[in-house]
Structure formats: structure tokens, C-alpha cells
ROSE-4610 file (N, C-alpha, C; in Angstrom, 1 decimal, always signed):
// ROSE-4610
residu = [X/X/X/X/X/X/X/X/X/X/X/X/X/X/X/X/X/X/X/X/X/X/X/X/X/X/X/X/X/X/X/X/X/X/X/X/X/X/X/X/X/X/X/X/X/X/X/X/X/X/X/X/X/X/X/X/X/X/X/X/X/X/X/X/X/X/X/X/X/X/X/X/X/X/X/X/X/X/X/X/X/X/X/X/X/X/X/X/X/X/X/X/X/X/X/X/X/X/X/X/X/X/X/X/X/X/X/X/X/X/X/X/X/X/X/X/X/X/X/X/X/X/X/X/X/X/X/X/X/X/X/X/X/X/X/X/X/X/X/X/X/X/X/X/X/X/X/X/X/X/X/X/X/X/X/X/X/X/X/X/X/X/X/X/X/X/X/X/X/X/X/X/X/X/X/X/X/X/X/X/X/X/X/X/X/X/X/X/X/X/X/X/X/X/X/X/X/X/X/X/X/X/X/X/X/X/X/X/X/X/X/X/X/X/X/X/X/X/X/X/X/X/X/X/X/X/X/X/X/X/X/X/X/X/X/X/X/X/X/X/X/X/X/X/X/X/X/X/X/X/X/X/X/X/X/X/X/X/X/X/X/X/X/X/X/X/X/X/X/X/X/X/X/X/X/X/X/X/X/X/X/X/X/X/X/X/X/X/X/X/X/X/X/X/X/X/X/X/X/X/X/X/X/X/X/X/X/X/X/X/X/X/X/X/X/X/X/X/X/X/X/X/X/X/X/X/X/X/X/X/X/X/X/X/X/X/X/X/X/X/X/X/X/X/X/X/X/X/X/X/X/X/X/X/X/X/X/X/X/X/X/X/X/X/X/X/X/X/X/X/X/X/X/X/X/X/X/X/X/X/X/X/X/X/X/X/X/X/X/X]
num = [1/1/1/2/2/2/3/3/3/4/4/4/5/5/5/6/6/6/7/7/7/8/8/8/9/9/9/10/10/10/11/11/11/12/12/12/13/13/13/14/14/14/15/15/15/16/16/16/17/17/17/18/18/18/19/19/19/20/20/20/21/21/21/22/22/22/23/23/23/24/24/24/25/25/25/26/26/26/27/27/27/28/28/28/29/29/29/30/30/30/31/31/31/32/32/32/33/33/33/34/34/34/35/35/35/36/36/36/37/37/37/38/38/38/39/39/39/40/40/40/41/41/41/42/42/42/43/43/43/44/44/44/45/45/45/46/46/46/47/47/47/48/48/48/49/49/49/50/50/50/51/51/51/52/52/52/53/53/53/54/54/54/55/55/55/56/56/56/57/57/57/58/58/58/59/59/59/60/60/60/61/61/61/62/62/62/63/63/63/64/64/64/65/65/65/66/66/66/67/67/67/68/68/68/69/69/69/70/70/70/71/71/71/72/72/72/73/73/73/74/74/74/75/75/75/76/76/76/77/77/77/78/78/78/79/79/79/80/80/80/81/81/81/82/82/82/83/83/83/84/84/84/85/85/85/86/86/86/87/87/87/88/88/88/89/89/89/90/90/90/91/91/91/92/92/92/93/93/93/94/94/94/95/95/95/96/96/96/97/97/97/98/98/98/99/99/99/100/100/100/101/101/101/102/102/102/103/103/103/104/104/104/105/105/105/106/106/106/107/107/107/108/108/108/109/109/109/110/110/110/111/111/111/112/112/112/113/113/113/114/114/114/115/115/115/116/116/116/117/117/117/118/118/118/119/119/119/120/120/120/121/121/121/122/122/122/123/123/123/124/124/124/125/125/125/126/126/126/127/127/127/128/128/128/129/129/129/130/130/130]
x = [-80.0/-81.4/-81.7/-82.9/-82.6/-83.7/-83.6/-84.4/-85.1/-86.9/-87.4/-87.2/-87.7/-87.8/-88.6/-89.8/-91.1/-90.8/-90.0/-89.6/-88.3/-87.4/-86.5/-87.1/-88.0/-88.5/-89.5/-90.5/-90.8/-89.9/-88.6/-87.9/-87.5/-87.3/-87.0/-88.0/-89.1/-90.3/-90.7/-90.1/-90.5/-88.7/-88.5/-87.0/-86.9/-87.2/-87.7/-89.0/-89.9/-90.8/-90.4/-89.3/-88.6/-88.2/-87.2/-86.4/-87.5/-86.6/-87.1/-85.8/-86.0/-84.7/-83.2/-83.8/-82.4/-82.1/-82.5/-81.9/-83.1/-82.4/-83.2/-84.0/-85.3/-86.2/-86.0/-85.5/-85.8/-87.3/-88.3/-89.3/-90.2/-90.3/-90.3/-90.8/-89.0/-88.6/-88.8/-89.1/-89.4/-91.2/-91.7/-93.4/-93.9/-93.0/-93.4/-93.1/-91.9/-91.5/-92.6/-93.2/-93.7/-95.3/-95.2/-96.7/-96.7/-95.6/-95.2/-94.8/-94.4/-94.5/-95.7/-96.7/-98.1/-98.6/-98.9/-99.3/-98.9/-97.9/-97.3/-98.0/-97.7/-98.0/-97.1/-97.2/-96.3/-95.3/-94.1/-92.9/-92.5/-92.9/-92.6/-91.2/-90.6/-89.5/-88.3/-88.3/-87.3/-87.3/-88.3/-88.8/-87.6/-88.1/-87.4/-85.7/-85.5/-83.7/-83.5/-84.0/-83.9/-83.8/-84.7/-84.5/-83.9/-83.3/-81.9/-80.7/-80.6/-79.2/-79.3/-80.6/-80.2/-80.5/-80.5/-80.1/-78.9/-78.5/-76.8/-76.0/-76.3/-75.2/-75.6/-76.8/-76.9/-76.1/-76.3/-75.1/-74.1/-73.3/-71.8/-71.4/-72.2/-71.9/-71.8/-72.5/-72.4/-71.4/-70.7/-69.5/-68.4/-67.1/-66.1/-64.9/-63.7/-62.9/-61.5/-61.0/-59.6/-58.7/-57.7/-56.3/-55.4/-54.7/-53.0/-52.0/-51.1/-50.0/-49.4/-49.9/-49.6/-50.8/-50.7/-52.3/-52.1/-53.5/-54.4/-53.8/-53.9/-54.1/-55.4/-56.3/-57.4/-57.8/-56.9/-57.0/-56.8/-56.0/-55.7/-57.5/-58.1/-59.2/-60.1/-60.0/-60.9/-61.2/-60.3/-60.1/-60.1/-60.0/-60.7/-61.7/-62.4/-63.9/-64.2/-64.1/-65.2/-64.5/-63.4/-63.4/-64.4/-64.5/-65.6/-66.5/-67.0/-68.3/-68.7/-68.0/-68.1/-68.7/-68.2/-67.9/-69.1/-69.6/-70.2/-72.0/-71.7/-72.7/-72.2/-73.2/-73.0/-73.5/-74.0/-74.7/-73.5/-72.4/-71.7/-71.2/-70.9/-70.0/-68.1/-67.6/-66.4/-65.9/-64.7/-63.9/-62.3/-61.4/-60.5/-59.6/-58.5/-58.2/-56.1/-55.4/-53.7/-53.1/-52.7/-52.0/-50.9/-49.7/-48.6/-48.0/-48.8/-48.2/-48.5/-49.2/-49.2/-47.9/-47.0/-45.3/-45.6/-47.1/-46.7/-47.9/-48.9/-49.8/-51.1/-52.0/-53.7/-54.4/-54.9/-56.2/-57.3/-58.3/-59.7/-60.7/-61.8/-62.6/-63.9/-65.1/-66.0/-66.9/-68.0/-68.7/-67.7/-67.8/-67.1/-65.8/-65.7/-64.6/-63.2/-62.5/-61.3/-59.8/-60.1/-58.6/-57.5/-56.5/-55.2/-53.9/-53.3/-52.1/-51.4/-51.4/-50.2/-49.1/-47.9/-46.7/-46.9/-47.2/-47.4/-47.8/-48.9/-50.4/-49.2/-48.3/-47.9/-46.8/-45.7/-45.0/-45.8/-47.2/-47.8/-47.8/-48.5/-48.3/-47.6/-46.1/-44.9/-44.1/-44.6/-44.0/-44.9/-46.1/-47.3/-46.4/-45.8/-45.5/-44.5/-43.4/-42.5/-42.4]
y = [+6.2/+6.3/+7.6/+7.5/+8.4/+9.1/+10.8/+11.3/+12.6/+12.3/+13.1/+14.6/+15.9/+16.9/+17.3/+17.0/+17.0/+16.4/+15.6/+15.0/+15.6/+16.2/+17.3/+18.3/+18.8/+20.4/+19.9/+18.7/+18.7/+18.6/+17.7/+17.5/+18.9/+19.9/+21.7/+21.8/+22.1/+22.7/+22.3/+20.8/+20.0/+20.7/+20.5/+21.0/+22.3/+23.2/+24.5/+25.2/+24.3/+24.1/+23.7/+22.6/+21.9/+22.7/+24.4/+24.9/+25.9/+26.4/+27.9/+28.6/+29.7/+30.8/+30.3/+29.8/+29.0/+27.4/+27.2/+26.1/+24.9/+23.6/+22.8/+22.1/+21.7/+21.6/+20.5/+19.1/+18.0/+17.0/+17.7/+17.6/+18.0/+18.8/+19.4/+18.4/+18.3/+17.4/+15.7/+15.3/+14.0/+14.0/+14.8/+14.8/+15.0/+15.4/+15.8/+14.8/+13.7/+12.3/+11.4/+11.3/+10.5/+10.3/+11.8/+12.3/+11.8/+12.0/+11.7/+9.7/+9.3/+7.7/+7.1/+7.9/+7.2/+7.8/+9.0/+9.1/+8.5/+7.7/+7.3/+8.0/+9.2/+9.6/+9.8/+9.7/+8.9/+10.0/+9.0/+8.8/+9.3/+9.2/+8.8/+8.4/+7.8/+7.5/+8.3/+8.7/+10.3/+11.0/+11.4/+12.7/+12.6/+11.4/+10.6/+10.6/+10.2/+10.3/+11.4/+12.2/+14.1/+14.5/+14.2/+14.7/+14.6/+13.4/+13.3/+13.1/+13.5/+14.4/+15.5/+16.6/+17.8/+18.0/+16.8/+16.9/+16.5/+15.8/+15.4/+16.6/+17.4/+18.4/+19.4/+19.4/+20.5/+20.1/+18.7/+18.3/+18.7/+18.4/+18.5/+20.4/+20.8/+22.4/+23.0/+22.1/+22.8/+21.9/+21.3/+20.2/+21.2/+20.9/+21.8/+20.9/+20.5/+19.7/+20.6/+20.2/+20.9/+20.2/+20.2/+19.2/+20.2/+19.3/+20.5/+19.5/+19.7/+18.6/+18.7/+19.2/+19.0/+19.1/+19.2/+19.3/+20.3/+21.2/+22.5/+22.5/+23.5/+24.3/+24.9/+24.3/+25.2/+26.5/+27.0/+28.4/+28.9/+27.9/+28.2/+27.3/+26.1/+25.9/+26.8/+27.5/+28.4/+29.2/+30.2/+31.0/+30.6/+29.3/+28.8/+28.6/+28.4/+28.1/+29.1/+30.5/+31.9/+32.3/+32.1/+33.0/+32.3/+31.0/+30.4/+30.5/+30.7/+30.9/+32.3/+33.6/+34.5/+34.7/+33.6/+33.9/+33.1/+32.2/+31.0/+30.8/+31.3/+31.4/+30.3/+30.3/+29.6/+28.2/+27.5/+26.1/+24.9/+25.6/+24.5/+23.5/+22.5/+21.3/+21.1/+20.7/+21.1/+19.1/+19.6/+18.0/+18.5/+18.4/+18.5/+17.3/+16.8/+15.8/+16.0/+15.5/+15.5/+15.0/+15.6/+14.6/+15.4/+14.1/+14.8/+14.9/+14.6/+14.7/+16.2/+17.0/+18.0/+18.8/+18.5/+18.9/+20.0/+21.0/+22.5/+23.1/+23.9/+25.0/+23.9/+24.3/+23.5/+23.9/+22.5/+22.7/+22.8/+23.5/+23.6/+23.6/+22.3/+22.2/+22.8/+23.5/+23.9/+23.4/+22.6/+21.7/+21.7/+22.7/+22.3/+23.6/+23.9/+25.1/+24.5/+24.1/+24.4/+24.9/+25.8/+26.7/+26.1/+25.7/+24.9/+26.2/+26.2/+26.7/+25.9/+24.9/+23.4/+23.8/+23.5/+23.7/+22.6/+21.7/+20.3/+21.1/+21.6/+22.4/+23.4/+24.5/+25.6/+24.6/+23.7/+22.7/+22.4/+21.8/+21.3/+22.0/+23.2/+24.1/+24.9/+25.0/+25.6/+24.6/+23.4/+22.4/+22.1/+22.5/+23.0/+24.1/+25.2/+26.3/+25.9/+25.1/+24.8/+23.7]
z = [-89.8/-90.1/-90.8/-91.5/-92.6/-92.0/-91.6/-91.5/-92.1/-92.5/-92.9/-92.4/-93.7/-93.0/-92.3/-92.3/-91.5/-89.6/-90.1/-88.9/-87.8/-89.0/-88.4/-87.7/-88.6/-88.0/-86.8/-87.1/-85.3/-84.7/-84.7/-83.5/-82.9/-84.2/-83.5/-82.7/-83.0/-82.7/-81.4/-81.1/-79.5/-78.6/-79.1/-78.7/-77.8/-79.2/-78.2/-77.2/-77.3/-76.5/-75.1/-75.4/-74.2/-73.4/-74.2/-73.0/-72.3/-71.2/-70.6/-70.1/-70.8/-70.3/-71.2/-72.2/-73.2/-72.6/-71.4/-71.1/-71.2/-71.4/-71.7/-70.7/-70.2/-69.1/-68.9/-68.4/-68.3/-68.1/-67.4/-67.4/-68.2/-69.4/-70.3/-71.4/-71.3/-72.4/-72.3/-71.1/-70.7/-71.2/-70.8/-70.7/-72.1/-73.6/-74.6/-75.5/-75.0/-75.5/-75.0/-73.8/-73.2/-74.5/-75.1/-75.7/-76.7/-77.4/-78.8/-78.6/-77.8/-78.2/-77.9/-76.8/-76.7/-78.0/-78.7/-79.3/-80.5/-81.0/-82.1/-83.7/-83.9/-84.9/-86.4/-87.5/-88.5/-88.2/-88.8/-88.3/-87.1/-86.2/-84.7/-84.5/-84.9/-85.1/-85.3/-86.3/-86.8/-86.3/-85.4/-85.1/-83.6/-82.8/-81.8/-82.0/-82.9/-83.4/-83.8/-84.2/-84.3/-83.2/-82.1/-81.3/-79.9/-80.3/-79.6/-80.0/-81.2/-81.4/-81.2/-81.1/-80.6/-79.4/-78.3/-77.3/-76.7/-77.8/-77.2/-77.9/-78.8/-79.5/-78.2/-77.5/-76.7/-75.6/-74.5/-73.5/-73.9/-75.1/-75.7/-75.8/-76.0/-75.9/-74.9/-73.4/-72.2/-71.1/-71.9/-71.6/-71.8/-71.0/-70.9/-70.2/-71.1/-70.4/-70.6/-69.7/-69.6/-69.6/-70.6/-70.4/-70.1/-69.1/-69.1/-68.4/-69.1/-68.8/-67.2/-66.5/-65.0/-64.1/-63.0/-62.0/-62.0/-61.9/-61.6/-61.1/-59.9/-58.6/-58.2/-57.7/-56.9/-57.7/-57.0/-57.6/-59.8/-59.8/-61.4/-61.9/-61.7/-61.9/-61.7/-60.9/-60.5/-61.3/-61.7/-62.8/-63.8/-64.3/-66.1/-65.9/-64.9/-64.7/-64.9/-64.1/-64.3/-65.1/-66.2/-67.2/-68.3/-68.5/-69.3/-69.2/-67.9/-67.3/-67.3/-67.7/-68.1/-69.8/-70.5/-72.0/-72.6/-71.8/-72.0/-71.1/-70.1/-68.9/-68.0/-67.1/-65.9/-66.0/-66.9/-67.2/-67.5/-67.2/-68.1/-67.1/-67.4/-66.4/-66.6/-65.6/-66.0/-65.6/-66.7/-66.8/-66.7/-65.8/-65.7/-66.0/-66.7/-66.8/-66.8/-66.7/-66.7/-68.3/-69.0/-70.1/-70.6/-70.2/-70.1/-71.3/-72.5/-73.7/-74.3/-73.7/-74.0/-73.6/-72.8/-72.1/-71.5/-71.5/-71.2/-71.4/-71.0/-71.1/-71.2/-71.9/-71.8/-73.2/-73.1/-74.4/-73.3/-74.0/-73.5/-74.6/-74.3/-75.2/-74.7/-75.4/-75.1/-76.0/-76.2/-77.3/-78.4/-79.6/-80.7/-81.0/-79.9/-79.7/-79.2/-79.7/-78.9/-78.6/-77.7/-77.5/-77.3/-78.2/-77.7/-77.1/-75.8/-75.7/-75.1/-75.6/-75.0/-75.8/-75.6/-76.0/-77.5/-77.0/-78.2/-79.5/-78.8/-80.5/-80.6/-80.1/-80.9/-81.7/-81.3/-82.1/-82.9/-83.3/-84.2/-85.2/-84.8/-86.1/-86.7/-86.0/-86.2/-87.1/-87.3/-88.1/-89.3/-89.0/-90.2/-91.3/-90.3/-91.3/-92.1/-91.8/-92.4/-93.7]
């Protein structure tokens, strides 16, 4: 769908209205859609698909998955959590997951960040240099 600019910049302008304290208000942001579809004002529509992609790019930036080719330990999760949660804040959600194709160490994704020290990624790109 193709969207206007008029329609981009509301969807900012309702967006940041939405949050408080950087974070996004769910009530907020429920009560200001609710306004904008009763009120259907031109392109209502765009404004709508604007503004929920920048609420999914916002979910996806406070998403945090961790691969590592063996199980955590308690304590080793622990310590990726509050070092991200240091770097990042405290909003984020965490996804731990096993894949053993990484053979060795962990990728961590943070929205569109991610740190690879899997044995796999330094092979990958050691066979890049060559």
C-alpha cells in the first residue's frame, strides 16, 4: 500500500503522542486508533498502516533472542540479560533458543543489531577473507 506523506507524518505525530517516558502506552495508543477510525478522516487508511509498522519496528527493537549452540545455564542467561539490559534498558523481552549449527559461542539479536560470536559466523567470515 502506498503511502502518503501527510499520512506518514500523522502516523509520527500519533505515535509519539502514544508514548510516555520513551515507551509506548498501550492505552494511549488503543484510545487514539479507536479516534482516528470513528473519526475516518481522508486517508484514514495510511495513516493506519503507518502506524503500525512503527509499532511493529518498535516491538522488534525491544525483542532480544539469543542463540547458542548448547543450553544456557541460569546463571550465564542471567548475565546476557543485564548486560543488554544495561546497554539497552530494562523494556526488553528475552527469547532464548538452542541451535546446534552454530557448533560453539552465541548470536544475539537486538531489533536490527546483531552480535554474532558463534564459532560458525567467525568460520563464515574467515572464509569471506580468503
Amino acid at each position: 500500500m502506498k503511502v502518503s506523506k501527510i499520512a506518514t507524518a500523522t502516523a509520527r505525530r500519533i505515535f509519539s503522542l502514544s508514548q510516555v517516558d520513551g515507551r509506548l502506552d498501550d492505552a494511549r495508543l488503543t484510545s487514539a486508533m479507536r479516534k482516528l477510525v470513528d473519526g475516518r478522516p481522508r486517508g484514514y487508511r495510511g495513516i493506519l498502516h503507518a502506524l503500525r509498522r512503527l509499532v511493529r519496528l518498535e516491538l522488534e527493537s525491544r525483542h532480544v533472542t539469543v542463540e547458542s549452540a548448547a543450553e544456557l545455564a541460569p546463571a550465564e542467561r542471567e548475565r546476557v540479560r543485564q548486560g543488554l539490559q544495561e546497554k539497552y534498558g530494562s523494556h526488553l523481552t528475552f527469547e532464548f533458543r538452542q541451535s546446534p549449527a552454530l557448533l560453539g559461542g552465541m548470536r544475539v539479536r537486538v531489533g536490527s543489531d546483531v552480535f554474532d560470536g558463534s564459532v560458525k559466523g567467525r568460520l563464515d567470515r574467515l572464509a569471506e577473507a580468503f
